[in-house]
PDB file with one MODEL, atoms N, CA, C and O in Angstrom:
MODEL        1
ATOM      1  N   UNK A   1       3.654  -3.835  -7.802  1.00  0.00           N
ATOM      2  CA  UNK A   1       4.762  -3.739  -6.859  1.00  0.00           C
ATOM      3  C   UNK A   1       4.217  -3.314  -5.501  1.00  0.00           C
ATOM      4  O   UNK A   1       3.512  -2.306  -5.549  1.00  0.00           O
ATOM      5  N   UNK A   2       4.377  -3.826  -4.379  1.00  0.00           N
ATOM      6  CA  UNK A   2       3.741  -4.003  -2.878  1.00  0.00           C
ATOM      7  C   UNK A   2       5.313  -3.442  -2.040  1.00  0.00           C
ATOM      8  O   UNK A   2       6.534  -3.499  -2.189  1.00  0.00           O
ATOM      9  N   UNK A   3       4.463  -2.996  -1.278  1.00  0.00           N
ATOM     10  CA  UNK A   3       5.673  -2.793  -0.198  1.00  0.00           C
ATOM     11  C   UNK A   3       6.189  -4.011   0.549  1.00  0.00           C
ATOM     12  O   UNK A   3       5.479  -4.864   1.081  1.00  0.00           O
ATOM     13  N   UNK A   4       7.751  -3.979   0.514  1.00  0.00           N
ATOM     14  CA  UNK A   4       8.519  -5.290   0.547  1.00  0.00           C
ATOM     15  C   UNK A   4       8.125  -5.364   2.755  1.00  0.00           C
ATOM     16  O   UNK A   4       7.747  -4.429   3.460  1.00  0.00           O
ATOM     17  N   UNK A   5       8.430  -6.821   3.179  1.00  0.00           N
ATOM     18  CA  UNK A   5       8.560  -6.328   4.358  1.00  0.00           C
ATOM     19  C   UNK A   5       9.367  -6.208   5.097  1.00  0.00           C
ATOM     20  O   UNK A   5      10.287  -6.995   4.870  1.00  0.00           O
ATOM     21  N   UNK A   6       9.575  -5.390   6.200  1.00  0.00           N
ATOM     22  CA  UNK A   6      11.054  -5.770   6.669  1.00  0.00           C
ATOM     23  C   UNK A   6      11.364  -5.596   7.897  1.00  0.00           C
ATOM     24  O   UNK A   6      12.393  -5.143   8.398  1.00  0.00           O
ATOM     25  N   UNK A   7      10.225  -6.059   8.451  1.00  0.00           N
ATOM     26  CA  UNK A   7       9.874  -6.246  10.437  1.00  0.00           C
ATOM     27  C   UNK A   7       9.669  -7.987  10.595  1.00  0.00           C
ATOM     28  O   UNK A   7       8.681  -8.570  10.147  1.00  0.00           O
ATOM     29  N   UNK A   8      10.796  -8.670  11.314  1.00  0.00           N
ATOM     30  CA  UNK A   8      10.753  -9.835  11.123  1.00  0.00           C
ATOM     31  C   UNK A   8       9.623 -10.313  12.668  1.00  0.00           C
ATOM     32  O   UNK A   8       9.332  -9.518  13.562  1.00  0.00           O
ATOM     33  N   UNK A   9       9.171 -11.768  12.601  1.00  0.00           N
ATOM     34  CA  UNK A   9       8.908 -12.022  13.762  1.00  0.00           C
ATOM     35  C   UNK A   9       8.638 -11.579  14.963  1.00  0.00           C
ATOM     36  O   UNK A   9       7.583 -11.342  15.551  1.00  0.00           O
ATOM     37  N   UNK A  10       9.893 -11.491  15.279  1.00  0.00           N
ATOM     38  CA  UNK A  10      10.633 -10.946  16.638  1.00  0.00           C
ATOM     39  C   UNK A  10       9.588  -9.731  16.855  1.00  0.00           C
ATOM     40  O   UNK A  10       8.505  -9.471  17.380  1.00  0.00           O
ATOM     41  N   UNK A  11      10.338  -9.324  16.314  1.00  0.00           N
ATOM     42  CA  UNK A  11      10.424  -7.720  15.996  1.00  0.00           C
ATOM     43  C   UNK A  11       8.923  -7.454  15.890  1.00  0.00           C
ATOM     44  O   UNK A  11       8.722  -6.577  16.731  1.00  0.00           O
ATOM     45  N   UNK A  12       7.546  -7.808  15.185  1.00  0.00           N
ATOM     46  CA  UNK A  12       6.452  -7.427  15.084  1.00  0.00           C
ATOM     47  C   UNK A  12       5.587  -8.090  16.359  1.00  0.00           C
ATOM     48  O   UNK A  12       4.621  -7.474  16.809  1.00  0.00           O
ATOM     49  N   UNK A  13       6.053  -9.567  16.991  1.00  0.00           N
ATOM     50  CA  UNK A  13       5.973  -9.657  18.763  1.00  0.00           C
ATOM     51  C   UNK A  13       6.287  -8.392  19.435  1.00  0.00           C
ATOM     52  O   UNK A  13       5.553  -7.416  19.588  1.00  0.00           O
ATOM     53  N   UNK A  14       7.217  -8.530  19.724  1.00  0.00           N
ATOM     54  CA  UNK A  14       7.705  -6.708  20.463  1.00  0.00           C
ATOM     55  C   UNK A  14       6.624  -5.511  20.716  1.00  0.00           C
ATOM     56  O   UNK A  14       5.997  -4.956  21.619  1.00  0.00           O
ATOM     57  N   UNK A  15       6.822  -5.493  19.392  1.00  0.00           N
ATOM     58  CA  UNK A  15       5.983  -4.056  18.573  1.00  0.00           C
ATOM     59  C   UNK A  15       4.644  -4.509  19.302  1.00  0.00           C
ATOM     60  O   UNK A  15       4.463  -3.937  20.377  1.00  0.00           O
ATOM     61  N   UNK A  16       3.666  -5.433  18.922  1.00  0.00           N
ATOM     62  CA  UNK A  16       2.557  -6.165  19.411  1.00  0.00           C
ATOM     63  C   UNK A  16       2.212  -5.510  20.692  1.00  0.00           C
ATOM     64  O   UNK A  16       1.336  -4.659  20.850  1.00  0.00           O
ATOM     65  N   UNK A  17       3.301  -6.192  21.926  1.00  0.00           N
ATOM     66  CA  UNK A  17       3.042  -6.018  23.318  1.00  0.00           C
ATOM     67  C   UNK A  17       3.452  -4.980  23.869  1.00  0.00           C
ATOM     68  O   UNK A  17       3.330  -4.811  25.083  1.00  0.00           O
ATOM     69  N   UNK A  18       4.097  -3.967  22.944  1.00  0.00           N
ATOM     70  CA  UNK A  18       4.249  -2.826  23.502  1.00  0.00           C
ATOM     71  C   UNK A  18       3.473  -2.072  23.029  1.00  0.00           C
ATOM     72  O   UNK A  18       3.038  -1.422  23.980  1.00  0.00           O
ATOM     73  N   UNK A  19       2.834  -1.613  21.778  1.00  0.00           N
ATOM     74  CA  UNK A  19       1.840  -1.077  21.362  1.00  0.00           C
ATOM     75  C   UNK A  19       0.965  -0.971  21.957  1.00  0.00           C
ATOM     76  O   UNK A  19       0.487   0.111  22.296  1.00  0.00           O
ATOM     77  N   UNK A  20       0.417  -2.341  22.309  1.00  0.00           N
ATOM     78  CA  UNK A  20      -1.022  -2.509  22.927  1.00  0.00           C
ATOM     79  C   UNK A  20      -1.250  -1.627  24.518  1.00  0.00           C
ATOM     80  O   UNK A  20      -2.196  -1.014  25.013  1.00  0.00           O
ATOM     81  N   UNK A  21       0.571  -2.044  25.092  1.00  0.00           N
ATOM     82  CA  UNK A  21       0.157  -1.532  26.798  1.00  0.00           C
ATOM     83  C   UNK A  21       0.660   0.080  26.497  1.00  0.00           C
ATOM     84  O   UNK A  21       0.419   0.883  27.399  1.00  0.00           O
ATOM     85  N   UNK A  22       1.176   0.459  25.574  1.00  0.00           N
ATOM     86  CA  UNK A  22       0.934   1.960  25.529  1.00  0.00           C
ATOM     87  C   UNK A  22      -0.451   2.416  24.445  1.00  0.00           C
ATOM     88  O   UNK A  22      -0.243   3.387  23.718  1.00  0.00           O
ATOM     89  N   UNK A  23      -1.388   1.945  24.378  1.00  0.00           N
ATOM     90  CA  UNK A  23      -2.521   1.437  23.741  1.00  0.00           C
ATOM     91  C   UNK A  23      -3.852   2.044  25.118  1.00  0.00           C
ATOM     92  O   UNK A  23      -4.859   2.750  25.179  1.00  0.00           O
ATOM     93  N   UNK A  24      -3.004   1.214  25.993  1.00  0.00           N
ATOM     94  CA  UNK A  24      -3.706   0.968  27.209  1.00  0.00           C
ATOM     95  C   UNK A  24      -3.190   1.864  28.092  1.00  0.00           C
ATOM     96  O   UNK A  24      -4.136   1.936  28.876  1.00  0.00           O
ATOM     97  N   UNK A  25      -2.300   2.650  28.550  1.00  0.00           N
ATOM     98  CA  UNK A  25      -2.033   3.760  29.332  1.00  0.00           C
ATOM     99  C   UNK A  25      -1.920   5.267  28.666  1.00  0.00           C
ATOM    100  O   UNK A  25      -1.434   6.297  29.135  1.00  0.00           O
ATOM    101  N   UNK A  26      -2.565   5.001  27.368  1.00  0.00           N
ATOM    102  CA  UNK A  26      -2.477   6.160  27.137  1.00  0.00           C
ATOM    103  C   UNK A  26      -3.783   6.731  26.756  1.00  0.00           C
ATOM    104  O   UNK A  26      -3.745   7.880  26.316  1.00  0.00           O
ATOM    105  N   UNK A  27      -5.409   5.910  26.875  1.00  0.00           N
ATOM    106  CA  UNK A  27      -6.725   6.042  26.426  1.00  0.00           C
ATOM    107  C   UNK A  27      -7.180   5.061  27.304  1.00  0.00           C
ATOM    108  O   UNK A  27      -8.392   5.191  27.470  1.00  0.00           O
ATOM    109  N   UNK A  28      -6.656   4.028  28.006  1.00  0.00           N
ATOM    110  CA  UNK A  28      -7.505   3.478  28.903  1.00  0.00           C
ATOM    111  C   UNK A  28      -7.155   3.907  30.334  1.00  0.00           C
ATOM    112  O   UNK A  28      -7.948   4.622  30.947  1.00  0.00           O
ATOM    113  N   UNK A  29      -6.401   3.644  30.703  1.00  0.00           N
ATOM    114  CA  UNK A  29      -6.125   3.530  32.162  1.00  0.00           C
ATOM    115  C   UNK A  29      -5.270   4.913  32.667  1.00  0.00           C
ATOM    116  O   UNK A  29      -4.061   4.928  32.433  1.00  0.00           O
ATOM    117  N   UNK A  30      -5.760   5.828  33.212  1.00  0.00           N
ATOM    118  CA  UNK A  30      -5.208   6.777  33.205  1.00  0.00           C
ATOM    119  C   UNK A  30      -4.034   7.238  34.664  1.00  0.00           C
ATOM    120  O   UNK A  30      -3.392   8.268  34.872  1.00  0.00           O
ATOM    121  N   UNK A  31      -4.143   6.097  35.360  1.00  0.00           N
ATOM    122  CA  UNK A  31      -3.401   6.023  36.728  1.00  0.00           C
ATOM    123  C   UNK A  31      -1.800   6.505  36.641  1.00  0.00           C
ATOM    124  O   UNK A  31      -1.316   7.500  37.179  1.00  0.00           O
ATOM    125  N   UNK A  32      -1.126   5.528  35.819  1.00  0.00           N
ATOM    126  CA  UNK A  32       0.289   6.055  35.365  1.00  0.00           C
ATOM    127  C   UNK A  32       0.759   7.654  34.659  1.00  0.00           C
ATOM    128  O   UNK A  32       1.523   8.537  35.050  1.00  0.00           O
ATOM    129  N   UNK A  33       0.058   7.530  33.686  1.00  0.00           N
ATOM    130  CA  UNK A  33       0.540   9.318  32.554  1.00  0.00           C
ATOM    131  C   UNK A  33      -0.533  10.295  33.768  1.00  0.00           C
ATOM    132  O   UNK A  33      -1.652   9.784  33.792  1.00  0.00           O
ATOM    133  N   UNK A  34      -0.448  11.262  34.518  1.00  0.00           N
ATOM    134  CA  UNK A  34      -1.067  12.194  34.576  1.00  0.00           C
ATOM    135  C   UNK A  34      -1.583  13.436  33.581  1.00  0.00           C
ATOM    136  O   UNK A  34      -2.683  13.989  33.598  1.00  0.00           O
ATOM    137  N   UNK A  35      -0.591  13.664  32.825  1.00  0.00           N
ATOM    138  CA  UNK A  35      -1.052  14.471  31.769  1.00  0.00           C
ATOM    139  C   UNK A  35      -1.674  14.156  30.277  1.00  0.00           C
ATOM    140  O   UNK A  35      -1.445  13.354  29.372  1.00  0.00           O
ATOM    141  N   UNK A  36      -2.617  15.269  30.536  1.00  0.00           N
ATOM    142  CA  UNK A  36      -3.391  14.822  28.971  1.00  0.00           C
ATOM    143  C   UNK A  36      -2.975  14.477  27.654  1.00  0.00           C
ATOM    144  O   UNK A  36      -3.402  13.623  26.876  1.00  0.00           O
ATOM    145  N   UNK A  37      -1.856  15.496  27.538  1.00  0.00           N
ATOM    146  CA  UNK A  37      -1.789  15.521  26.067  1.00  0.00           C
ATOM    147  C   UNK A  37      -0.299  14.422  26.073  1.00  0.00           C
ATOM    148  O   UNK A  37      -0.017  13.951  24.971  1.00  0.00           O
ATOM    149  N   UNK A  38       0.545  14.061  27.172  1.00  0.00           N
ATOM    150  CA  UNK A  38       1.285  12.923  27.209  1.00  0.00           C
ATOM    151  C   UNK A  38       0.392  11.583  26.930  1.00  0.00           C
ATOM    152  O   UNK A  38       0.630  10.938  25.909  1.00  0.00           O
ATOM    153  N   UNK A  39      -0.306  11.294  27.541  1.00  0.00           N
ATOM    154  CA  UNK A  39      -1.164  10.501  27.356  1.00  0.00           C
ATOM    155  C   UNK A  39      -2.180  10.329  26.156  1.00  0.00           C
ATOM    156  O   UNK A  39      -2.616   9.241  25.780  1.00  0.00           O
ATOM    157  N   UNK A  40      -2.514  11.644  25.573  1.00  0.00           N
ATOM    158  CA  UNK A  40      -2.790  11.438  23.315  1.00  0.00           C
ATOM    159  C   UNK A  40      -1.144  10.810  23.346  1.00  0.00           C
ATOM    160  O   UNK A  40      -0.762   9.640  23.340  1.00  0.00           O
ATOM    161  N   UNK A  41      -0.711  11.526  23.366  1.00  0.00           N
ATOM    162  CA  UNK A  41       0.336  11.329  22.861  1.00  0.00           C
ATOM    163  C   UNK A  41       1.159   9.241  22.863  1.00  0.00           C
ATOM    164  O   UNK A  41       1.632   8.607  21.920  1.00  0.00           O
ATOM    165  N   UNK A  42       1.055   9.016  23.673  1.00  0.00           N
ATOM    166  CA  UNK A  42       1.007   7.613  24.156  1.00  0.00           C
ATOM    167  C   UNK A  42       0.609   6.760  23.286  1.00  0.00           C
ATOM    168  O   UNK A  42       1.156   5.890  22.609  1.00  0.00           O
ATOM    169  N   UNK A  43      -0.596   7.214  23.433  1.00  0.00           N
ATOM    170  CA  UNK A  43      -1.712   6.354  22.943  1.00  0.00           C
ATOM    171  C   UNK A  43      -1.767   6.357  21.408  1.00  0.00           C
ATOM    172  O   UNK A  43      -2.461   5.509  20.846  1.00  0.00           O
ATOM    173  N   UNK A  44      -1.048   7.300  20.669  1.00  0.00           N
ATOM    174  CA  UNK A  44      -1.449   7.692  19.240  1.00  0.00           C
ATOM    175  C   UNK A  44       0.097   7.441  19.026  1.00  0.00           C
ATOM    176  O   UNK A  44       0.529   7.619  17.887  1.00  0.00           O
ATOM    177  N   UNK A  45       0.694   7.170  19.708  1.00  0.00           N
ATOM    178  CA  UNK A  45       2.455   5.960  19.397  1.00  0.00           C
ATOM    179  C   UNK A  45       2.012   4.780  19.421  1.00  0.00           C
ATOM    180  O   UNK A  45       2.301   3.947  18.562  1.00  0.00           O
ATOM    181  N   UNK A  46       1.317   4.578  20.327  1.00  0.00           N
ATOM    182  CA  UNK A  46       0.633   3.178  20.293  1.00  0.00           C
ATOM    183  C   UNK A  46       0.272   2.493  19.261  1.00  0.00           C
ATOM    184  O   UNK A  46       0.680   1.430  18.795  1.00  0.00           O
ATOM    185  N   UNK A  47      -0.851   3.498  18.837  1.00  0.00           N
ATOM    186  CA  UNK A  47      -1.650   3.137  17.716  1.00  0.00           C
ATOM    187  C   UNK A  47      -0.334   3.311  16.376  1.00  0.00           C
ATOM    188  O   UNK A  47       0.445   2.361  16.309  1.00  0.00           O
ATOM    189  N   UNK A  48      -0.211   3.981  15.800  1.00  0.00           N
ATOM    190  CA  UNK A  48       0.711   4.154  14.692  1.00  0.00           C
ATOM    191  C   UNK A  48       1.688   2.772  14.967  1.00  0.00           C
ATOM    192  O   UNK A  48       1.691   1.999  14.009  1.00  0.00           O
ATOM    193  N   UNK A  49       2.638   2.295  16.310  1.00  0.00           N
ATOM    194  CA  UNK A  49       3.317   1.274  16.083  1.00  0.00           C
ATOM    195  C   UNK A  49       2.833  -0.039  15.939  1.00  0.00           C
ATOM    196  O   UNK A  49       3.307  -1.033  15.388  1.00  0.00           O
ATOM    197  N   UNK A  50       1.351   0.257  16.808  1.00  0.00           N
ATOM    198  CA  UNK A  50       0.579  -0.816  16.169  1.00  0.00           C
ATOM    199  C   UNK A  50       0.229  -1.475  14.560  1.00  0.00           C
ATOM    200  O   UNK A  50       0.378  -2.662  14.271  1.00  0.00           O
ATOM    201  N   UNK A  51      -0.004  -0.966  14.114  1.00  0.00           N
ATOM    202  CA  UNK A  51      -0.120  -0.385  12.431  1.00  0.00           C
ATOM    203  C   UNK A  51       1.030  -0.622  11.925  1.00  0.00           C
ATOM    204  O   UNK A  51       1.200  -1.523  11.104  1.00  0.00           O
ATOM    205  N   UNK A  52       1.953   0.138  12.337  1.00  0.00           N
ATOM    206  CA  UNK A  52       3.076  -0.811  11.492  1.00  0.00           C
ATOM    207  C   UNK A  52       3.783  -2.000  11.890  1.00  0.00           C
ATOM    208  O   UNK A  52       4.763  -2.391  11.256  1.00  0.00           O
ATOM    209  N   UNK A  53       3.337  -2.601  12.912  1.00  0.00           N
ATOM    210  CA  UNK A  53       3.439  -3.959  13.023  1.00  0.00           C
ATOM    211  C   UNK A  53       3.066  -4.595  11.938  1.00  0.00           C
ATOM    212  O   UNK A  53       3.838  -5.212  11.204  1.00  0.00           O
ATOM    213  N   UNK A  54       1.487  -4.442  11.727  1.00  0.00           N
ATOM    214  CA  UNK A  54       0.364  -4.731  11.365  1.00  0.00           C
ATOM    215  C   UNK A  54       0.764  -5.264   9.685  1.00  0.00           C
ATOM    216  O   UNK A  54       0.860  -6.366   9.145  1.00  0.00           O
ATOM    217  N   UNK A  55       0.910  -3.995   9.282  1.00  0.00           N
ATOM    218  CA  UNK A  55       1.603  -3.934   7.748  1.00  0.00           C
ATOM    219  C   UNK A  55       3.000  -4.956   7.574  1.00  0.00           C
ATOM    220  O   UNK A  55       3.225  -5.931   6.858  1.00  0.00           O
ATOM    221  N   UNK A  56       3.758  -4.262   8.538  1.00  0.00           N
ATOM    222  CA  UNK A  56       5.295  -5.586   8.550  1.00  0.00           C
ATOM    223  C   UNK A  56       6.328  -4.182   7.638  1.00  0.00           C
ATOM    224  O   UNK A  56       7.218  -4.432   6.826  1.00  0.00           O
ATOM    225  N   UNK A  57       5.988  -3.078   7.967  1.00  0.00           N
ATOM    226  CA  UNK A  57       6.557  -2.377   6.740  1.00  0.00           C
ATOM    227  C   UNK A  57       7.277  -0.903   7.974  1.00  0.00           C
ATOM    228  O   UNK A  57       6.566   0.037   8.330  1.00  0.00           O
ATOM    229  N   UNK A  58       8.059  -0.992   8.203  1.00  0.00           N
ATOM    230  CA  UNK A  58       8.827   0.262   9.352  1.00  0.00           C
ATOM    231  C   UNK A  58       9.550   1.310   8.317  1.00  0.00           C
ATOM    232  O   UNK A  58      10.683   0.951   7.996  1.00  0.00           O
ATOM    233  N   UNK A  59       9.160   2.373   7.816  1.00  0.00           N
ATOM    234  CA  UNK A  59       9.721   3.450   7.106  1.00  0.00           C
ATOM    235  C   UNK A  59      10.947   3.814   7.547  1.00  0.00           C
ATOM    236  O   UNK A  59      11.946   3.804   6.828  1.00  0.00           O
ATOM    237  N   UNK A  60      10.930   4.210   8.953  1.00  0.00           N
ATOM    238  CA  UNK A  60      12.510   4.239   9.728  1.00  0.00           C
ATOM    239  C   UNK A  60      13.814   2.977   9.389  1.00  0.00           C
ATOM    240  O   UNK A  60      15.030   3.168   9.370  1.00  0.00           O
ATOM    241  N   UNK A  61      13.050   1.667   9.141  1.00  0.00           N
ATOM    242  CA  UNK A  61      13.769   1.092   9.153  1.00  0.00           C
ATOM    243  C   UNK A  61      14.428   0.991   7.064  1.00  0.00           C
ATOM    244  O   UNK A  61      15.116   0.147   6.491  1.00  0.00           O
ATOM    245  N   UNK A  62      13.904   2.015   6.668  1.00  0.00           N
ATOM    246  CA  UNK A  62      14.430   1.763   5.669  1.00  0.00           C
ATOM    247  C   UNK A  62      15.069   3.202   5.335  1.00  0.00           C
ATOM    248  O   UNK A  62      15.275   3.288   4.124  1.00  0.00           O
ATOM    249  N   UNK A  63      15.397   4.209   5.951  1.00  0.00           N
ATOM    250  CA  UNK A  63      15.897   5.080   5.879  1.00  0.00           C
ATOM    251  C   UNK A  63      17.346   4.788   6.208  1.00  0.00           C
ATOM    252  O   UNK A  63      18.295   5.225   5.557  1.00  0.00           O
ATOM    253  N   UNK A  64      17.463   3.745   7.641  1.00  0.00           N
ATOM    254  CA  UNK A  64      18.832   3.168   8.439  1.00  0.00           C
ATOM    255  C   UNK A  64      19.396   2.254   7.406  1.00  0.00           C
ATOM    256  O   UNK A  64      20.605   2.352   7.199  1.00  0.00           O
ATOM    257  N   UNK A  65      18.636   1.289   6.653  1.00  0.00           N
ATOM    258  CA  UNK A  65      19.241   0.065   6.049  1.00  0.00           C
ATOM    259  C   UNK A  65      18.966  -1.349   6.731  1.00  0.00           C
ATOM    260  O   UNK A  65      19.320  -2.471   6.368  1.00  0.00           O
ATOM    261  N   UNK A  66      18.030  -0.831   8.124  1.00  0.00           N
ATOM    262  CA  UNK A  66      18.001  -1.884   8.740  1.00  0.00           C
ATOM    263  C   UNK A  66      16.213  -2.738   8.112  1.00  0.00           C
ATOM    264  O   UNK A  66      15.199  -2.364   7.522  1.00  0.00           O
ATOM    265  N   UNK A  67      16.968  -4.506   8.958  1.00  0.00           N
ATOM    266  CA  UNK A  67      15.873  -5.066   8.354  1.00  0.00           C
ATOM    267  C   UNK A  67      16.004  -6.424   9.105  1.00  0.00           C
ATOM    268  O   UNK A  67      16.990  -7.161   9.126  1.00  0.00           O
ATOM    269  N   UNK A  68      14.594  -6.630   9.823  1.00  0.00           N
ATOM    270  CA  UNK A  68      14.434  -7.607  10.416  1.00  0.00           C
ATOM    271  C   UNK A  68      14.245  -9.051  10.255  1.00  0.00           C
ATOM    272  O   UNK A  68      14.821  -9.950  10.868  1.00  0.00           O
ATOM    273  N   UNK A  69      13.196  -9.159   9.178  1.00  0.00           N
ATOM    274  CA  UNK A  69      12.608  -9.773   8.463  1.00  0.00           C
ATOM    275  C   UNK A  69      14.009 -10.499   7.364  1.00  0.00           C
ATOM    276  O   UNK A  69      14.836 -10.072   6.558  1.00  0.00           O
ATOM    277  N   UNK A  70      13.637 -11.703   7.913  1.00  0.00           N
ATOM    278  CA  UNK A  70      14.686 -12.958   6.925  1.00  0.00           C
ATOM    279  C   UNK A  70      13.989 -13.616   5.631  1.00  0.00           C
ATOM    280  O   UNK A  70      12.949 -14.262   5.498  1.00  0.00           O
ATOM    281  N   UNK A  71      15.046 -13.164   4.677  1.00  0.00           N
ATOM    282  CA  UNK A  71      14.277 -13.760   2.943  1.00  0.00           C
ATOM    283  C   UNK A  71      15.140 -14.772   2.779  1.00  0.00           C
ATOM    284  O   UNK A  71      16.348 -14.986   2.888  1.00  0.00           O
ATOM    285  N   UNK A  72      13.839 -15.507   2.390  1.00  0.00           N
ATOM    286  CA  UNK A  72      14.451 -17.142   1.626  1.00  0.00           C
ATOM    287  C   UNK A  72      14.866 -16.774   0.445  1.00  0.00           C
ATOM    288  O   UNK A  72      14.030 -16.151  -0.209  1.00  0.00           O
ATOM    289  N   UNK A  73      16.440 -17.052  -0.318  1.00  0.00           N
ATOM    290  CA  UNK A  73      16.449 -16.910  -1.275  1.00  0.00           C
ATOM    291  C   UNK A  73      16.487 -18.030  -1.835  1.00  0.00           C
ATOM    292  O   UNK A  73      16.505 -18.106  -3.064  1.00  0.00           O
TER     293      UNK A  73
ENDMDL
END
């Protein structure tokens, strides 16, 4: 038994291009966040939403009931 998924398409695009540019302002480019630990902080949202893109599997979204991801039945 695998974890079902339930971040559709859309939804793991999104995740993708926002991950990455808070990916990128929060360990690369330091012009925008002035502060340090905003900027871990950024960057380690980044990473984690990255990841669960990645997987296709949003824990939040199964606490709500919500679900992105369309099953062929």
């Amino acid at each position: 038994m695998g974890i079902k998924r339930n971040i559709g398409w859309l939804d793991f695009a999104i995740r993708v291009c926002v991950s990455l540019v808070m990916i990128y302002f929060g360990f690369i480019n330091e012009s925008l966040v002035n502060d340090e630990i905003a900027r871990l902080m950024l960057g380690i949202f980044g990473c984690l939403s990255l990841l669960i893109a990645i997987v296709g599997f949003c824990p939040v979204y199964v606490l709500t009931g919500f679900n992105t991801c369309k099953h062929k039945h």
